[in-house]
Every structure is written in structure tokens, then in C-alpha cells.
C-alpha positions in Angstrom: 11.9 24.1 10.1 12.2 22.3 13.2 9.0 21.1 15.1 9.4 21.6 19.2 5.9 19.9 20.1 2.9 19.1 18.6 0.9 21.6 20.1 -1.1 24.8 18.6 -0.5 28.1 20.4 -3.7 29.9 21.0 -3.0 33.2 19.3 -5.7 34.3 17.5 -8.1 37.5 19.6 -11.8 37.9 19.7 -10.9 40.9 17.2 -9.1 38.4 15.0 -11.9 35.7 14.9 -14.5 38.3 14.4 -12.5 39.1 11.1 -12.2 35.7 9.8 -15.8 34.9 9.9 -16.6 38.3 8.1 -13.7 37.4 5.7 -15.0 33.7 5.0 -17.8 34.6 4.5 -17.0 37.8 2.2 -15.4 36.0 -0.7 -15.4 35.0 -3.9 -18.7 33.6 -3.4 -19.7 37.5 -3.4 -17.6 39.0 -5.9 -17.5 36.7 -8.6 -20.1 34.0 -8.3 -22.7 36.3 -7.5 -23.2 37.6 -11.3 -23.8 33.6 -12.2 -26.3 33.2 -9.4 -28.2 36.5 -10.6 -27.6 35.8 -14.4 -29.7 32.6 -13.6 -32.2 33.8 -11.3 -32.6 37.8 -11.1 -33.9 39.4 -8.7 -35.4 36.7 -7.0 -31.7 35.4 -6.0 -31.8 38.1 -3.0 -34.4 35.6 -1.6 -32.0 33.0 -2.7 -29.3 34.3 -0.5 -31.8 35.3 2.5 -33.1 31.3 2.5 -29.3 30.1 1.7 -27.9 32.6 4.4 -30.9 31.3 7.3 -30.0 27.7 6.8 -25.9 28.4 7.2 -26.6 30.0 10.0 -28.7 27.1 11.4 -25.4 24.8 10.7 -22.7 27.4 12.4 -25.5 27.4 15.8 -25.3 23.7 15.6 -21.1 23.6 15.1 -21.3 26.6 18.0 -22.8 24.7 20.6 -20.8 21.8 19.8 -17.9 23.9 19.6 -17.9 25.9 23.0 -18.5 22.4 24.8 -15.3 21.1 23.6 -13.5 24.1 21.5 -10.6 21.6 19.4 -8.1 21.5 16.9 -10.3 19.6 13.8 -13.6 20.5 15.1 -16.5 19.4 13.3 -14.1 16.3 12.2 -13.5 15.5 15.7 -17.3 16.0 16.6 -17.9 13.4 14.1 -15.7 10.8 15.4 -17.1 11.7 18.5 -20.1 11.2 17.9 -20.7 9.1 15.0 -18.0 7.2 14.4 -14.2 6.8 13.4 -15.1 6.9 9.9 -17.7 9.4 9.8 -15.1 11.6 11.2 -12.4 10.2 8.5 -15.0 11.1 5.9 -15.3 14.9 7.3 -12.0 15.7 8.3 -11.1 14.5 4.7 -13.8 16.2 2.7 -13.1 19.5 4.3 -9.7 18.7 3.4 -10.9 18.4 -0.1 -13.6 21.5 0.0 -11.1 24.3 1.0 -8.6 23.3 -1.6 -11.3 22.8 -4.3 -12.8 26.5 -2.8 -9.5 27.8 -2.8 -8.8 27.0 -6.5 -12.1 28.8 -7.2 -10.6 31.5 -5.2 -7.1 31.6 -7.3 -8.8 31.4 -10.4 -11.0 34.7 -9.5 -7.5 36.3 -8.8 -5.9 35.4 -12.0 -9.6 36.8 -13.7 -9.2 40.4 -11.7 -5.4 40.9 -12.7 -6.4 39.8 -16.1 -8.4 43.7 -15.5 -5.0 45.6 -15.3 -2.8 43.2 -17.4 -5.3 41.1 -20.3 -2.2 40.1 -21.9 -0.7 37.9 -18.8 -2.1 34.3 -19.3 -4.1 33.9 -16.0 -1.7 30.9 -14.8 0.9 33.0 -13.7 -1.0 34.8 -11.2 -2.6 31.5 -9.9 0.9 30.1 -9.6 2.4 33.2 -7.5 -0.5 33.8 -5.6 -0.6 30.2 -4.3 3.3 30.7 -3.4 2.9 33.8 -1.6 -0.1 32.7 0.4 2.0 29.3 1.1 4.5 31.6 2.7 2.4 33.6 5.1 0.8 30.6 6.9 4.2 29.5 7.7 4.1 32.3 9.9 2.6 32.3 13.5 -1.2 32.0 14.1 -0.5 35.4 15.4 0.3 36.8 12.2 -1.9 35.0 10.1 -5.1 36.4 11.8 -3.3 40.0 11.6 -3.4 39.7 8.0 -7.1 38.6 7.7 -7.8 41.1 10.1 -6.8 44.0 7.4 -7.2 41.9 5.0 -11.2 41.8 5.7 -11.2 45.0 6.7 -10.8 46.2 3.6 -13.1 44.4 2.1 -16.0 45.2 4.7 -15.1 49.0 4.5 -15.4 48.7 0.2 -18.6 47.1 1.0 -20.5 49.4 3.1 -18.5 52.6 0.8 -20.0 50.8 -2.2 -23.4 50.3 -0.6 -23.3 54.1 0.4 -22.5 55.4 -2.8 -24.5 53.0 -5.1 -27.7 54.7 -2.5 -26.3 58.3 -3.1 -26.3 57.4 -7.4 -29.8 56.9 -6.9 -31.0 58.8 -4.8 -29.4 62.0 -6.7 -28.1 60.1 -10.0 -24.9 60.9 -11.7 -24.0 63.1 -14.4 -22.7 60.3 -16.2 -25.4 59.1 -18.5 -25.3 55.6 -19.5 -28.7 55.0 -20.8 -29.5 52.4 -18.3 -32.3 53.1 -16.1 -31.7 53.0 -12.6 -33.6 52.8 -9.3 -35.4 50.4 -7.4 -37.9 49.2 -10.1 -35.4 47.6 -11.8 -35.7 44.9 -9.8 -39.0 43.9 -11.2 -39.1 45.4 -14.2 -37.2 43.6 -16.3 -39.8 40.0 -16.3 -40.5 40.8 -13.0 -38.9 39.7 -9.6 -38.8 35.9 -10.8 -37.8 36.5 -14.3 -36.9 32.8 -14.7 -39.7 31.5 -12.9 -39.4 28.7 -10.0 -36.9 26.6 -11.8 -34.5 29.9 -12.4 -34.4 30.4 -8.4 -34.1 27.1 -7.5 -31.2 26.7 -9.8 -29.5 29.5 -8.6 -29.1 27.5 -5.0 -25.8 26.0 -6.0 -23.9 29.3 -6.4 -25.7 30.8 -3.4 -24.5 28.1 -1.2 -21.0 27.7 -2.7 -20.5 31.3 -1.7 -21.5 30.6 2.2 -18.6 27.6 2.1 -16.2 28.4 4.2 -18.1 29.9 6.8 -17.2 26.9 9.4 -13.9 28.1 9.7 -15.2 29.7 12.7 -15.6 26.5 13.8 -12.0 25.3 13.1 -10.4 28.5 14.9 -11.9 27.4 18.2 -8.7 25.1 18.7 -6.5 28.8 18.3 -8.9 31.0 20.0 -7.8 32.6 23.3 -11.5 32.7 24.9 -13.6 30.1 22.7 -16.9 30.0 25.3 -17.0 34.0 24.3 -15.5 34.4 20.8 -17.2 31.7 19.1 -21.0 32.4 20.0 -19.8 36.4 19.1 -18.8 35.7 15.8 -21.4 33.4 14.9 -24.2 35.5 16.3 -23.1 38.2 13.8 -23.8 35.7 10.6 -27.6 37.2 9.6 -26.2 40.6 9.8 -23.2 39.7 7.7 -26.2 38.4 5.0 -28.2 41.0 4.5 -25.7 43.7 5.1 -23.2 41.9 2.6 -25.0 39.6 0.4 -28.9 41.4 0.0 -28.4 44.6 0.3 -25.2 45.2 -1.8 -26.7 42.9 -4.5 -30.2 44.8 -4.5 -28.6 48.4 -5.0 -26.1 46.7 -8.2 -29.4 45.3 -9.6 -31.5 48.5 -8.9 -27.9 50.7 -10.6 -28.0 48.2 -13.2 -30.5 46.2 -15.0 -29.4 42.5 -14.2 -29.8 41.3 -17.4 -26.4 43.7 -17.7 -24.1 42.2 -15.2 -21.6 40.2 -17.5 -21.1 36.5 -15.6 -17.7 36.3 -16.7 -16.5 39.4 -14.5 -17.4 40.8 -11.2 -20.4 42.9 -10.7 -19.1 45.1 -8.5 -16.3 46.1 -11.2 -19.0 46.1 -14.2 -21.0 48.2 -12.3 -18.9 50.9 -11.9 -17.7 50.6 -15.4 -20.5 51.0 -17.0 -21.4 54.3 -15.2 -18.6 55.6 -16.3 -16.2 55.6 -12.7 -13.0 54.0 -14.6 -11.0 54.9 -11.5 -13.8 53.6 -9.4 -13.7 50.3 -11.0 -10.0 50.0 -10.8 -10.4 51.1 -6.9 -12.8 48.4 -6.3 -10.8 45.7 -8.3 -8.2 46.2 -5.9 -11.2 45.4 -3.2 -12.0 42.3 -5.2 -8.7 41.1 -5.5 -7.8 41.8 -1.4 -10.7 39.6 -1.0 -9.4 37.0 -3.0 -6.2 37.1 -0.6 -8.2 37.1 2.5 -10.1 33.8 0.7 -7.0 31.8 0.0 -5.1 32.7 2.9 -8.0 31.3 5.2 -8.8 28.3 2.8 -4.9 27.3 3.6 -5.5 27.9 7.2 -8.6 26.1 7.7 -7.4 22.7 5.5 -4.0 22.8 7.6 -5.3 22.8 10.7 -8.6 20.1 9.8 -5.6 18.2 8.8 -4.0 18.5 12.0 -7.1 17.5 14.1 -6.9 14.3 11.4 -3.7 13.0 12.3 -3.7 13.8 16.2 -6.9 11.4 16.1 -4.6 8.9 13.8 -6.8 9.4 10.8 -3.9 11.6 8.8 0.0 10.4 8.8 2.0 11.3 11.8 4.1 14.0 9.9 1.5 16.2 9.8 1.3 16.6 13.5 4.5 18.5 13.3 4.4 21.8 14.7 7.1 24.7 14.1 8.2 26.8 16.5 5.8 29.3 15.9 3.1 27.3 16.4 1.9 25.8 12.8 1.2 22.9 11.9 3.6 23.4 8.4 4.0 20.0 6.9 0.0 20.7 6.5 0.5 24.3 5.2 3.3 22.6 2.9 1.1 19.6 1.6 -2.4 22.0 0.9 -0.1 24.6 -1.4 1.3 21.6 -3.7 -2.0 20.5 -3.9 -3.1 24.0 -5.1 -1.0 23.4 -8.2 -3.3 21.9 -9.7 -5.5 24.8 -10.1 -2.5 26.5 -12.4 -3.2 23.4 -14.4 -6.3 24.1 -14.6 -6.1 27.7 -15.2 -3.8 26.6 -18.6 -5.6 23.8 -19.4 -9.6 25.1 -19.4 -9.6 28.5 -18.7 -13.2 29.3 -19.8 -15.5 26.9 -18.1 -13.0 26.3 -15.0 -14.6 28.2 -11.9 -18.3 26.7 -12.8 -16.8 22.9 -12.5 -14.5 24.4 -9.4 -17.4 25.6 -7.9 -19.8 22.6 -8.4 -17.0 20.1 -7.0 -16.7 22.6 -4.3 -20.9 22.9 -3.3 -21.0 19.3 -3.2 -17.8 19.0 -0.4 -19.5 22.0 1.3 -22.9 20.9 1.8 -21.7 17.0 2.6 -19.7 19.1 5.3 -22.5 20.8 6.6 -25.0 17.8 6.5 -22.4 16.0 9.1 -21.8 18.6 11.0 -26.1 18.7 11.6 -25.8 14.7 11.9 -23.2 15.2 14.8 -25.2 17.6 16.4 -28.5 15.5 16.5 -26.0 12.6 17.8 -24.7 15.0 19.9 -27.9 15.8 21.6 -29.2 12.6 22.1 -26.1 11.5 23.7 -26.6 14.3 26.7 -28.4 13.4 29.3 -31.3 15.2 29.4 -31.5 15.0 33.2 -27.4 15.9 33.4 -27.4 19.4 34.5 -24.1 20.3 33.0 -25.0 18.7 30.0 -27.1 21.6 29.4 -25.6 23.5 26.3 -24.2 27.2 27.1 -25.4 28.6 23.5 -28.4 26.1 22.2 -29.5 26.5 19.0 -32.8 28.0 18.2 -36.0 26.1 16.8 -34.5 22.5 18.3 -34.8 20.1 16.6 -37.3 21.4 13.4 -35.1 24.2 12.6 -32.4 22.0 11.7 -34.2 19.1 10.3 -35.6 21.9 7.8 -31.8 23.0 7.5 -31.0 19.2 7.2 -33.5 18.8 4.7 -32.6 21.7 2.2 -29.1 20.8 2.1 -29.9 17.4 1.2 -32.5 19.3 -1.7 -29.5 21.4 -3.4 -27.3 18.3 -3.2 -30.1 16.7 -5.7 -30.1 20.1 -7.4 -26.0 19.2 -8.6 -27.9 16.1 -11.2 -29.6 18.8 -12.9 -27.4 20.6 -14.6 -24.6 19.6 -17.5 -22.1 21.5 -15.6 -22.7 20.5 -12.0 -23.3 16.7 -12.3 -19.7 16.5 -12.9 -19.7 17.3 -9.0 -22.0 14.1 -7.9 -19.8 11.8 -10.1 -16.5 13.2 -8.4 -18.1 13.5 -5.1 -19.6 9.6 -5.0 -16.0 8.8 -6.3 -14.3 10.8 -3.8 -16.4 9.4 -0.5 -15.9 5.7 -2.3 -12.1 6.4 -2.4 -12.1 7.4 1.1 -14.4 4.2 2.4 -12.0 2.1 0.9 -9.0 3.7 2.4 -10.3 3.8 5.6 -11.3 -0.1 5.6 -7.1 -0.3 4.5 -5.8 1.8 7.1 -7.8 0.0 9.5 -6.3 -3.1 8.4 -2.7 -2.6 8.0 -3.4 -0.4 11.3 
């Protein structure tokens, strides 16, 4: 595969960018993680995801101004060279690097868990390692065609969504003939030790999950480099994030708790299959499996998109080897597309070596990348508005964000809250020692490269 320039082709449509943000943020994070998150905090985690979902959005207004200023390939990475610094950008780009692949091995290991729901006997491994393969292939493609598949790809999962919604309202409104013995309706919600079962500490705790299932959500970010009308597209799909949350997050999540007491929902599967299960719809649960496990696809296949091109950025700005500037002739940066899927090998490893407690540890890893993301991507925007003249007319930002600046030093400060959160727990304070380790590593190769450079 030949390179002909080093140039990405701007192929991807309002309607495709539209899809990518619903997809990223429609994810595993939803389907999978969200039965941890209410396991540890009940009810109470739909205020969870309502507090998580304002704060993201706070971020992606920040990236979106930035972004429609100067709409590039590496985004947020270059924004933090930019404006901060070489290494501050080194540190981003890099990180983001590590987040998608660390979210997309949470995201192959929930595939290998929902074929395990047809086919218990297949060791979970072998789905991780053909999935990985097959996504691989597809981002080989054009730009073109990768946002045509996460256009259907999200599609189906939006259409489950709102069907699921619909019917979950219709069970309760005029119940089922299938009789369970679990009470349903609204009241479950606070029934069951009441709407903060686990007090403060049980819905503070369940910040880490909640946030983990918003990473990803700056892709929107990275596709301003591909996107054919960035100053339009970008605000758009951005714009449409607080509807996204309570549509997709809230909502769906209060009428499974209100179906099901949520002392129920098994943590080791998804809700949205359990549910369904329990009522007695087997062909319902095997229907919306399929949903779970095309939003799975959609995850990894945008994971490998987003770290490619972040990559890119890196080495057009000299902070990645040169190789990865290669284009095809398609327009993909493939030596990057090539790199990220070895790198996902290691979640088959994973997936054979500790199968039971691997997506907690994935996803902790994972929180920690996301949020350091998100906390530089506020830091560049703070740098970035001090740096523009106030009295420079065209300096003036096309799509401000809102609140300026308490908003996001609120935003700034929560992140920096669940990032303290990570210590707390057994589990997640793996995620501090191999996230301090990780930006350490980095320091020190940045100090070589600039050396030997």
C-alpha cells in the first residue's frame, strides 16, 4: 500500500459526523458499564450521568470553539502544542493515543462477553482476536467508507434505543402477560433504599464508570481535520450532546430501573439483555444482543479511527516517527491504522489471561487517560483565550462556550475530583500507578527526542 502524499481527504458529511458523535458516545460505556455504575450507586446514578453528561459537554464547547478556529488533523493535540507547549501537546497527542486503545480493549472485551450469549462454550479470546482483525481491515478503507459504516453502524444502535425506550414505557404503562414476580413501575426507583441507596459515597463512587462511558466523545473533535464543512458540522454535532444524555443515558436507564428493580441487573452482563430476559422476551434479548454487539463495532471501529488519525497530527508536528505520516491512496493514514491493531493484541492477552476482573482494570486505565485528556483540552482553551486579543475583532470566537470562564473552571475542577476518586478504590488505583508511570515514561522520552533531535 503505496502512500501518494501525506495529506487526508476530507470525506466525511455533516450526516456522517452527526453519526460518529451519537456513536461515540453510544458505547460500551452504555451497554455494559452501565449495570457497574448502577450496581454501585442506584438510582441516584441517573444524576450521576446528568452531572457527568453537563461537564463533557462543557469540554466538547471548549474543543468546538477551538476547533472551528483552526479545524486540524490532531486536534486537541495540536491545540496543546499551540498553546501550551511542545510537550504539553506530546503528552496529549500520546495519551489519547493510549485512551482509545485502552477504551477499545474495553470495547473488544464487551464483544467477546455478548458472543459468549449465543456461543458460552467459545473462550472469549477468539472473538477479541477476530474482531480486532476485521475492524483493522475496514479503516484501511477510505474516510469515505469508514463514516458509511458508523453511519449504519450508529443507526442501529440509536433506532434499538428509542424502540427499547418505547417498549420498556408501553410494559409499564399496560404490563405484560409475562409474570416475573418483579414489581415494576416508576417507584422502583426509590423503593428499594430509596433514590440514594448507597448514600453519598455510593454516588460519588459511581463517577468513574459514568465518565469512562462519555470517553470518546472528542472524536468529534478529531474529525474536524476530515470534515467537509467543519465551521457548520462541528458546532451541529456538538450542540446535540445534552440531548444525546438524557435521551440515551437517563431516560433508557430510568425505564430498566423502573422494569427492573436495580438491585437485579447482573454487573457481569448487559442490562439491556437482562432486562428482557428476565421478562421473559428470549427473542427480544437475542434481538437486542445483536444491538449490543453492533455497538461494540461502531465503538472499535471509531476508537481505531480516532487513535490513527491523533497519531497522524503527532508526527506531521514531529512528535510521532515520520512513517506514520504516510497516506494511501485512499486517503488513510494506514501505517497508524496498522500500529493501533497490533497494539490491540494485547487485549486477547488479556481476555486469556484475566478474564474475570479485566474490563474494571480496562476501564480504570482508561478514565484516568480520558479525563487527563479532557483536563488539557480545558487548559488549552483557557490558554487559548488569553492569548486572543480581546480588542482583535476577529479574534472573537464564532461558537463561545457558555458560562465563560466559571462553567469550565467548575468542569475543570470536577475532573480533577474523579481523577482523586481513581485512589479510592482497590480496583481503580491500579489506574493512577499506570497513569503517573505512563506520563513519566512520556516526560522522559520527550526530553530524549529532543536531545537526539
Amino acid at each position: 500500500m503505496n502512500s501518494t502524499s501525506e495529506t487526508l481527504m476530507r470525506g466525511l458529511s455533516a450526516r456522517h459526523i452527526r453519526f460518529i458523535a451519537l456513536g461515540s458516545a453510544i458505547g460500551t460505556g452504555l451497554f455494559y458499564g452501565s449495570a457497574e455504575a448502577i450496581r454501585q450507586a442506584g438510582p441516584s446514578v441517573l444524576l450521576a450521568y446528568l452531572l457527568g453528561g453537563a461537564v463533557i459537554y462543557l469540554v466538547l464547547r471548549s474543543l468546538g470553539e477551538m476547533a472551528v478556529r483552526s479545524p486540524v488533523a490532531g486536534s486537541f493535540g495540536e491545540y496543546a502544542t499551540q498553546y501550551m507547549g511542545p510537550m504539553a501537546g506530546f503528552l496529549t497527542g500520546w495519551t489519547y493515543a493510549l485512551e482509545m486503545v485502552v477504551v477499545c480493549l474495553a470495547d473488544v472485551t464487551a464483544f467477546g462477553v455478548y458472543m459468549g450469549f449465543w456461543f458460552p462454550e467459545v473462550p472469549r479470546w477468539i472473538w477479541v482476536l477476530s474482531i480486532i482483525f476485521f475492524i483493522g481491515a475496514i479503516n484501511l478503507l477510505s474516510v469515505k467508507v469508514f463514516g458509511e459504516v458508523e453511519f449504519w453502524l450508529s443507526l442501529v444502535k440509536v433506532l434499538a434505543i428509542v424502540a427499547m425506550i418505547g417498549g420498556g414505557i408501553a410494559i409499564l404503562l399496560w404490563g405484560t402477560s409475562t409474570d416475573r414476580g418483579a414489581p415494576q413501575g416508576v417507584a422502583n426507583l426509590w423503593n428499594d433504599g430509596g433514590f440514594f441507596p448507597h448514600g453519598l459515597a455510593g454516588f460519588v463512587g459511581s463517577f468513574m464508570i459514568v465518565m469512562f462511558a462519555f470517553g470518546g466523545t472528542e472524536i468529534i473533535g478529531v474529525t474536524a481535520g476530515e470534515a467537509k464543512d467543519p465551521a457548520r458540522t462541528i458546532p451541529q454535532a456538538i450542540n446535540t450532546v445534552p440531548v444525546r444524555i438524557i435521551l440515551f443515558y437517563v431516560l433508557t436507564l430510568a425505564v430498566i430501573m423502573s422494569l427492573y428493580p436495580w438491585r437485579s441487573i447482573d454487573s457481569n452482563s448487559s442490562p439491556f439483555v437482562q432486562i428482557f430476559e428476565g421478562l421473559g422476551f428470549n427473542s427480544a434479548a437475542t434481538v437486542l444482543n445483536v444491538v449490543v454487539v453492533t455497538a461494540a463495532l461502531s465503538a472499535i471501529n471509531s476508537d481505531i479511527f480516532a487513535a490513527g488519525r491523533m497519531i497522524y497530527g503527532m508526527a506531521q508536528r514531529g512528535q510521532a516517527p515520520a512513517i506514520m505520516r504516510q497516506v494511501s491512496r485512499n486517503g488513510v493514514p494506514w501505517m497508524t491504522v496498522v500500529v493501533i491493531t497490533v497494539a490491540l493484541l494485547i487485549g486477547v492477552v488479556l481476555n486469556y489471561a484475566i478474564e474475570e476482573r479485566v474490563f474494571v482494570m480496562i476501564a480504570s486505565v482508561a478514565t484516568f487517560a480520558t479525563i487527563f485528556v479532557w483536563l488539557m483540552i480545558l487548559l488549552s482553551h483557557f490558554r487559548f483565550r488569553a492569548l486572543s486579543a480581546p480588542t482583535d475583532i476577529s479574534a472573537a470566537p464564532s461558537f463561545p462556550v457558555p458560562g465563560w470562564p466559571y462553567l469550565q473552571v467548575f468542569a475543570t475542577a470536577f475532573l480533577v475530583f474523579v481523577m482523586i476518586l481513581l485512589g479510592f478504590s482497590a480496583d481503580t488505583r491500579v489506574a493512577l500507578f499506570v497513569g503517573a508511570a505512563w506520563l513519566l515514561l512520556l516526560t522522559v522520552g520527550y526530553r530524549v527526542s529532543r536531545q537526539t533531535g
